[in-house]
C-alpha positions in Angstrom: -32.1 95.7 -65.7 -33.0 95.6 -62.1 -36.1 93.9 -60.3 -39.0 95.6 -59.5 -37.9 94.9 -56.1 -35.1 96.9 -56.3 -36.4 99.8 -57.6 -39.4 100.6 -55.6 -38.7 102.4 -52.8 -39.9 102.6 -49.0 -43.0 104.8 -49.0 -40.8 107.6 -47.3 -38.6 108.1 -50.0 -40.8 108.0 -52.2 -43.0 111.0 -50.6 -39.9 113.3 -51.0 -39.1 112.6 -54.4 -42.4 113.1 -55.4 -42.8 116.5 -53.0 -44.1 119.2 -55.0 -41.2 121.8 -53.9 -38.4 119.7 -55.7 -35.7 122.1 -57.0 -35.3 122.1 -60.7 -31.4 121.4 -59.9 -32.9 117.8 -58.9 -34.8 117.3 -61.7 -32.1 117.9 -64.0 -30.3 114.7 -62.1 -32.7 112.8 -63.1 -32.3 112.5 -66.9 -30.3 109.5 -66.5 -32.2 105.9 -67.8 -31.5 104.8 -64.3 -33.7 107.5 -63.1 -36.6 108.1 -65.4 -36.8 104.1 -65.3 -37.5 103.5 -61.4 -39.8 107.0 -61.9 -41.5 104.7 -64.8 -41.8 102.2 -62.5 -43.4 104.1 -59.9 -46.0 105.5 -62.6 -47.3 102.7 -63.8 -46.8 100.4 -60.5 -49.8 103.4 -58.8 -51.7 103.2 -61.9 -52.1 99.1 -61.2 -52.7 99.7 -58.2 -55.1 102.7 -58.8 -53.3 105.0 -56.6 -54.7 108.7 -58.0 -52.6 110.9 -55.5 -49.0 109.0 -56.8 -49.6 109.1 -60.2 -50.2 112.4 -60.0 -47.1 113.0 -58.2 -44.9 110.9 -60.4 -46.5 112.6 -63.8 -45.5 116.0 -62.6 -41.9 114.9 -62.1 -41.7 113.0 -65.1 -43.7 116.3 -67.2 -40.6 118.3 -66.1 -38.4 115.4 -67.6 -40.2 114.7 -70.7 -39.1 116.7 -73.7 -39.7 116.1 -77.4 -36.8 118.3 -78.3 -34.3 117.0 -75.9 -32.3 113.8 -75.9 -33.5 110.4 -76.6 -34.1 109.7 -73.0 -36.2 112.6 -72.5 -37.9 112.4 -75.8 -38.9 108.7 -75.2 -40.4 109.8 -71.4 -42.4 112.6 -73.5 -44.1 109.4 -75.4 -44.1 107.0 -73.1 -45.7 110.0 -70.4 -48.3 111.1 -72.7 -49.6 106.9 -72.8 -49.2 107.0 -69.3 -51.5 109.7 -69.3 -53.8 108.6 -71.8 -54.3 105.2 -69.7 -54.8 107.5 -66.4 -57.5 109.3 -67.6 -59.7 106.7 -66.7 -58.8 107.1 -63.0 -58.3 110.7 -62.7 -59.3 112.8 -65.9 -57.6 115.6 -64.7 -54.7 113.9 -65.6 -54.9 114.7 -69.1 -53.6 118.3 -68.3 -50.0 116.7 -67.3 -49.7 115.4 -71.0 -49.1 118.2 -73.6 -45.8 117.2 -74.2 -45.9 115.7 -77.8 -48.9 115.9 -80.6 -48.7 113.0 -83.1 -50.6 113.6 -86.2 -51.5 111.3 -89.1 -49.6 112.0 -92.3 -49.9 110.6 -95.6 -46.5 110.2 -97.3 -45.5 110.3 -101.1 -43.5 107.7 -102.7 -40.5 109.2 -102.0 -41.5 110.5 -98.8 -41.6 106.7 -97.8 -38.3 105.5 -99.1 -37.0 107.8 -97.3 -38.5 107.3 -94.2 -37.3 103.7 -94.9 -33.9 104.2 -95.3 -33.4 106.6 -92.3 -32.1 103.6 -90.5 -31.3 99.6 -91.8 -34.7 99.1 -88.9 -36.8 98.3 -91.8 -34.4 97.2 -95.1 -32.7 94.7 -92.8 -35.5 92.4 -93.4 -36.2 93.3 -96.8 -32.7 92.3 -98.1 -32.3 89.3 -96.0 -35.6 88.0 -96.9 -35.2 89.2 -101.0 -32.4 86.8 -101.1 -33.5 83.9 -99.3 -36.3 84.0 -101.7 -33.9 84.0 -104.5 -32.4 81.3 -103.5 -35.5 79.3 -102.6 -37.2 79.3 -106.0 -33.3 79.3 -108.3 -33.8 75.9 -110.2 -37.3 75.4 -109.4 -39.7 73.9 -111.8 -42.1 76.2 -111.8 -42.0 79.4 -114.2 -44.4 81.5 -111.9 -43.2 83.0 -108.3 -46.1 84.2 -106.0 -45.4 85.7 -103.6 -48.3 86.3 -100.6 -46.9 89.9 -99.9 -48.3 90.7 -96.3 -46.6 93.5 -94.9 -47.1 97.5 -93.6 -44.7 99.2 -96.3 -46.5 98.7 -99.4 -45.0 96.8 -101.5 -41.4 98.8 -101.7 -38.7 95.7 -101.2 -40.0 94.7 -104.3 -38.3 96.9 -106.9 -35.1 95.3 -105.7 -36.6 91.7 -105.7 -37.8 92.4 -109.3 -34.2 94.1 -110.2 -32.3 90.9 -108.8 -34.7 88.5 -111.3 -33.6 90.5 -114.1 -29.9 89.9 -113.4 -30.2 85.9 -113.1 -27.8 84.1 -115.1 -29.8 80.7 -115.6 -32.3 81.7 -118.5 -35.1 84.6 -118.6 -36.8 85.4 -115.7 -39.9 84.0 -114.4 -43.1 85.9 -114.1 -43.7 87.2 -110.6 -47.2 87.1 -109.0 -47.4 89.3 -105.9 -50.7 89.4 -104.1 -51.9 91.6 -101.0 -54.6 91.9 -99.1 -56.9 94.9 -99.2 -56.6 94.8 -95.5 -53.7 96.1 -93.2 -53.3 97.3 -89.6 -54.2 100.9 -89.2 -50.7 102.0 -87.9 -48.3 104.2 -89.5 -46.5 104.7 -92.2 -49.4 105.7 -94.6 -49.3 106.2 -98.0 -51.2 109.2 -100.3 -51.4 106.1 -103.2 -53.9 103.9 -103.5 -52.9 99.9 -103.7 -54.1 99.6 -107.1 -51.7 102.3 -108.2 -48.6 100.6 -106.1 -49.2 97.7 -108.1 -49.5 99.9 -111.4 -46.0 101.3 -110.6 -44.7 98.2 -110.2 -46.0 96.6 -113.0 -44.1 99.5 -114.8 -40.8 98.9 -113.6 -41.2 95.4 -113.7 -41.5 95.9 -117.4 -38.7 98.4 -118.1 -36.7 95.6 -116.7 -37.6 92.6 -118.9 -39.7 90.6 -115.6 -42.7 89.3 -116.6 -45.3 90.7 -113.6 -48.6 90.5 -112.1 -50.5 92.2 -109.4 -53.5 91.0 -107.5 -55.0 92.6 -104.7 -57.5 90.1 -102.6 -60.6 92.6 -101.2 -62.1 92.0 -98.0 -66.0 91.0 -97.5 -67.5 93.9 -95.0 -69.7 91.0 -93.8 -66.7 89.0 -91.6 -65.9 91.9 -89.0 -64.9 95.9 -89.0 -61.8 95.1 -86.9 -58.4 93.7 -88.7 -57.8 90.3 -88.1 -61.9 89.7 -89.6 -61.0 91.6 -92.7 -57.8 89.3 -92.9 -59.3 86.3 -92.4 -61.9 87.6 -95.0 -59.3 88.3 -97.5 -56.9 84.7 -97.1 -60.7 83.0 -97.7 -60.5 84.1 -101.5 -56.4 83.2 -101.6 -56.1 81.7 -105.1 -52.6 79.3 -105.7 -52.2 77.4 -108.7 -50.4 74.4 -108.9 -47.7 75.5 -111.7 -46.1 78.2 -108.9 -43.3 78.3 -106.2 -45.5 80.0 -103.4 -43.3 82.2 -101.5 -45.0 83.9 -98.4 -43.4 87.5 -97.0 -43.8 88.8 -93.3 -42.5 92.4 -93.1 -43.4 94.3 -89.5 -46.6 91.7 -89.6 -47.2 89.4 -86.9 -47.3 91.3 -84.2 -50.7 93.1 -85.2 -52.2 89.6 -85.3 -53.6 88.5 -81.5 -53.2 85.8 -79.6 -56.5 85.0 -78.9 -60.0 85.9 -79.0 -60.9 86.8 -82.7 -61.2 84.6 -86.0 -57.5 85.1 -87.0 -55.1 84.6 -84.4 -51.1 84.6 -84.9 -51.9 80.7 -84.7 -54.3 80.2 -87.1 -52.8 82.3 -89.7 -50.2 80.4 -89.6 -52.2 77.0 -90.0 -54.1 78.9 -93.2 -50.1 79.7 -94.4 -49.3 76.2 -93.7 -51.7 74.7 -96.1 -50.6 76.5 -99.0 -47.6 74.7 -98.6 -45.4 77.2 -99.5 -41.7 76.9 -100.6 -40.7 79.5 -98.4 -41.6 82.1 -95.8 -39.7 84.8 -94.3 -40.4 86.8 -91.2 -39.2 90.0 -90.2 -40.2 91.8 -86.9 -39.2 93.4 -83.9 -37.2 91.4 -81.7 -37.9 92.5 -78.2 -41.0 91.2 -75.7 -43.9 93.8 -75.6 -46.6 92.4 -74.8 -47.1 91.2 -70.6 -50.8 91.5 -69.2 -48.5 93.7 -66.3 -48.7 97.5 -67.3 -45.3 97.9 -65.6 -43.5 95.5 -67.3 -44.7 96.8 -70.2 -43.8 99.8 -69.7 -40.5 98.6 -68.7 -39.7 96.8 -71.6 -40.4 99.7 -73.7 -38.3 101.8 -72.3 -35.7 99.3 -72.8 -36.1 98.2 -75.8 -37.3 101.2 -78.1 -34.2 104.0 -76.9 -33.0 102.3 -79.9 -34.5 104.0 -82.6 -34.6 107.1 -80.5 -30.7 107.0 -79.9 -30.2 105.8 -83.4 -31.4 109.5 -85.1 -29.5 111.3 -82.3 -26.7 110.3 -84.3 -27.4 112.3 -87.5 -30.7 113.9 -87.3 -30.9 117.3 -85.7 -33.2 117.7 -82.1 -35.4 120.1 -84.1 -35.7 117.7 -87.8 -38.9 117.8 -88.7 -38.2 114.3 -90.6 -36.5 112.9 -86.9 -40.0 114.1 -84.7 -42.0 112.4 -87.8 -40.7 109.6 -87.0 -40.5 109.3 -83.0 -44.1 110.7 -83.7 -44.8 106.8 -85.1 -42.7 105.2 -82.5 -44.8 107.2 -80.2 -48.0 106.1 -81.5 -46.9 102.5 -81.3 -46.1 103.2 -77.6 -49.4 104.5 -76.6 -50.8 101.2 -78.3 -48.9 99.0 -76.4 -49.2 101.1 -73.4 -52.8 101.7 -73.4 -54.3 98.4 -74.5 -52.7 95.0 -73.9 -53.0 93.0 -76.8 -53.1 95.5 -79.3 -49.5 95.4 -81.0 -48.3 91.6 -79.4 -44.3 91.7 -80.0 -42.4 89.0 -79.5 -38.9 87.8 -79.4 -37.5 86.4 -82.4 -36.8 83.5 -80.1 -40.6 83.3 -78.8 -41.7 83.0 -82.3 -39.5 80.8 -83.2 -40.9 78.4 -81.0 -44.1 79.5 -82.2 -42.9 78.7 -86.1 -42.2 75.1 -84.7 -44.7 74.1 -83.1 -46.9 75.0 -86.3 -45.1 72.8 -88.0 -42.1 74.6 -89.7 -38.7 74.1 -90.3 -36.2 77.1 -90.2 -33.5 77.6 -93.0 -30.2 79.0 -92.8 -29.5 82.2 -94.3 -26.3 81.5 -97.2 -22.8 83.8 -97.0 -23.8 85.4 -100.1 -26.9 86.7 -98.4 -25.2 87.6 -95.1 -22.8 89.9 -97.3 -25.7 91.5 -98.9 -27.0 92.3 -95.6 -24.0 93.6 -94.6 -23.4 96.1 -97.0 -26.6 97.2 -96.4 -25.1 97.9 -92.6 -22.4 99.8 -94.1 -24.4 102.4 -95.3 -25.3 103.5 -92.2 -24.1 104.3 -88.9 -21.4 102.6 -86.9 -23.7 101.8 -84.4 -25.8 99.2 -86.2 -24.4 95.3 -86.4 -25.8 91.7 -86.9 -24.9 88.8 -85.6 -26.1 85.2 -86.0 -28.3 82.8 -83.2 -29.1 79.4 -85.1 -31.2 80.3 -88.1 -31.9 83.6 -87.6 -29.9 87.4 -88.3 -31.0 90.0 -85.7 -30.1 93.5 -86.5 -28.2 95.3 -83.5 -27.6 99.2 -82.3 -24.1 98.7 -79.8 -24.8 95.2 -79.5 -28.5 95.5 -78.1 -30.8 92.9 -80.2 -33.3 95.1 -82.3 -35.4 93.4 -85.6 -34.4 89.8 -86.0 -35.3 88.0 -89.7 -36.2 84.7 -90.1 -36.8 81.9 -93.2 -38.9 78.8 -92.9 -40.1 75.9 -94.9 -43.3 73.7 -94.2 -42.9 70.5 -92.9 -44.5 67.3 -94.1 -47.2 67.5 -91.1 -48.3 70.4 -89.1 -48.5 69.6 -85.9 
């Protein structure tokens, strides 16, 4: 990607690019990335600098770009324009006239609605399969006969069933009873679910039984005394963590992290991972978005959306109709993601697998090597989908690819013997 150097332009050009008269033969030249990123640019480069007149001039350009029904260039402007927009109306409220683009809209899915919203794309089962068999292979031969697993993720509970499935299958003797705990508390972002937590554990409980595992379910409730906000009704919720000595403690982060903050609350992403430490688990696995999201600079924010999240976008172009109802569902989440990130720094923090890999380290873990087997189960996964997506290996960790651009990574751990 170019410097920000390169892409502004002299004040000159940039008045007649932005003049009000430009010919819709012009516009349509600009629906190349190239172009809608230095007009980005622009955008958000006025907003820092709390330019009313540019902004305005850049947002009616870009309004004529944006389109939720066209391709995944323009549908990403039409998200990333209406959190431009948002943001703006603090400086210029009339600015909220230029958004009307896209409407995203809460929705509460069924079970089956979820799955498959999951399996759309590997985005999401990437991780789950990866970490379902590192898992496996942590606690084969263990001592103990109970597996807990600290489940804290955003997709309630469904890589499970397969976990659970792959138990029943074991060669080496009858299963071992499998304790999965959540927390009542989870970031208010999308996907949500019309079932309440109780009755995702009573579903599992089910299945666990029809397949000979023996199962329990344990959801640890939040104390509305610690905080409103997330990270208080976390930290409330790891405070009443029960592990007993007689289990291999397994801890699972699916699509987690990055709602924790860096700083400035009782639960950062630091301290969790001092509370996780403690527990001295015999594995955790991490799963998240591997791009950098989260500069104090609007611009290069802004920036590294754009390049990072055309993925998903130009993922569904590939089998989704421009008018699916399932495919605008979708961007709709993407889009809300964007307008946190846009809108307020700090709210979603992602970060590199390679950022928080340092991060693991210096809170004093020790990564572990996916095995073949496990590779080739992620693979196949792959191969159920489009020929787009890939994987490839850096050290420790699998990243999930669309045409070679880095998209989730997944990652196993172990403590060490001192934290750090």
């Amino acid at each position: 990607m170019k410097g920000a150097g390169e892409l502004m332009s002299s004040d000159a050009n940039a008045s007649s690019l932005f003049d009000g008269q430009l010919a819709g033969a012009s516009l349509r030249g600009c629906l190349d990335g190239g172009c809608i990123e230095k007009l980005l640019l622009h955008c958000a480069t006025a907003l820092e600098a709390n330019d009313a007149t540019l902004v305005q001039q850049v947002m009616w350009v870009l309004n004529n770009i944006a389109s939720p029904h066209g391709d995944p260039n323009q549908r990403l402007t039409a998200w990333l324009l209406r959190a431009l927009v948002a943001r703006a109306a603090r400086l210029c409220p009339t600015l909220m006239a230029s958004g009307g683009h896209v409407a995203s809209r809460a929705r509460r899915m069924s079970v089956t609605d979820l799955v498959g919203y999951l399996d759309l794309t590997p985005w999401h089962r990437f991780g789950f399969t990866a970490s379902n068999g590192a898992i496996l292979k942590a606690v084969q031969g263990k001592k103990q006969s109970v597996v807990h697993v600290l489940d804290f993720g955003v997709y309630y509970c469904t890589q499970w069933p397969t976990l659970i499935d792959a138990l029943a299958k074991r060669l080496e003797g009858s299963p071992p009873l499998l304790r999965i705990t959540v927390p009542s508390a989870r970031p208010p972002v999308p996907p949500y679910l019309n079932l309440s937590t109780e009755e995702i554990g009573h579903r599992l409980a089910n299945f666990a039984k029809s397949r000979s595992v023996p199962f329990e379910f344990n959801v640890v409730e939040y104390s509305n005394s610690g905080g409103s906000g997330f990270p208080e009704q976390l930290a409330s919720c790891l405070s009443s963590l029960e592990v007993r000595e007689d289990e291999a403690v397994v801890v699972n982060c699916q699509s987690w992290m990055r709602y924790l903050p860096e700083e400035g609350s009782c639960l950062t992403k630091d301290t969790f991972l001092e509370l996780i430490h403690r527990v001295n688990p015999c594995l955790v696995t991490v799963s998240d978005e591997d791009a950098d999201l989260d500069s104090p600079r609007l611009s290069s924010r802004i920036m590294a959306c754009f390049n990072y999240l055309w993925i998903p976008f130009d993922a569904l172009e590939t089998f989704l109709p421009k008018e699916s109802e399932q495919r605008m569902e979708y961007e709709g989440d993407i889009g809300e993601k964007i307008e946190r990130i846009v809108g307020f720094h700090g709210a979603e923090v992602v970060e590199s697998g390679e950022r928080f890999s340092r991060r693991m380290a210096r809170a004093g873990f020790a990564g572990v090597a996916f095995e073949e087997e496990v590779v080739a189960e992620v693979k196949a996964v792959l191969e159920e989908h489009a020929s787009g997506w890939g994987m490839k290996r850096d050290e420790d960790m699998l990243v999930l690819t669309w045409k070679g651009h880095n998209s989730v990574f997944t990652t196993a751990w172990t403590p060490t013997r001192f934290n750090h």
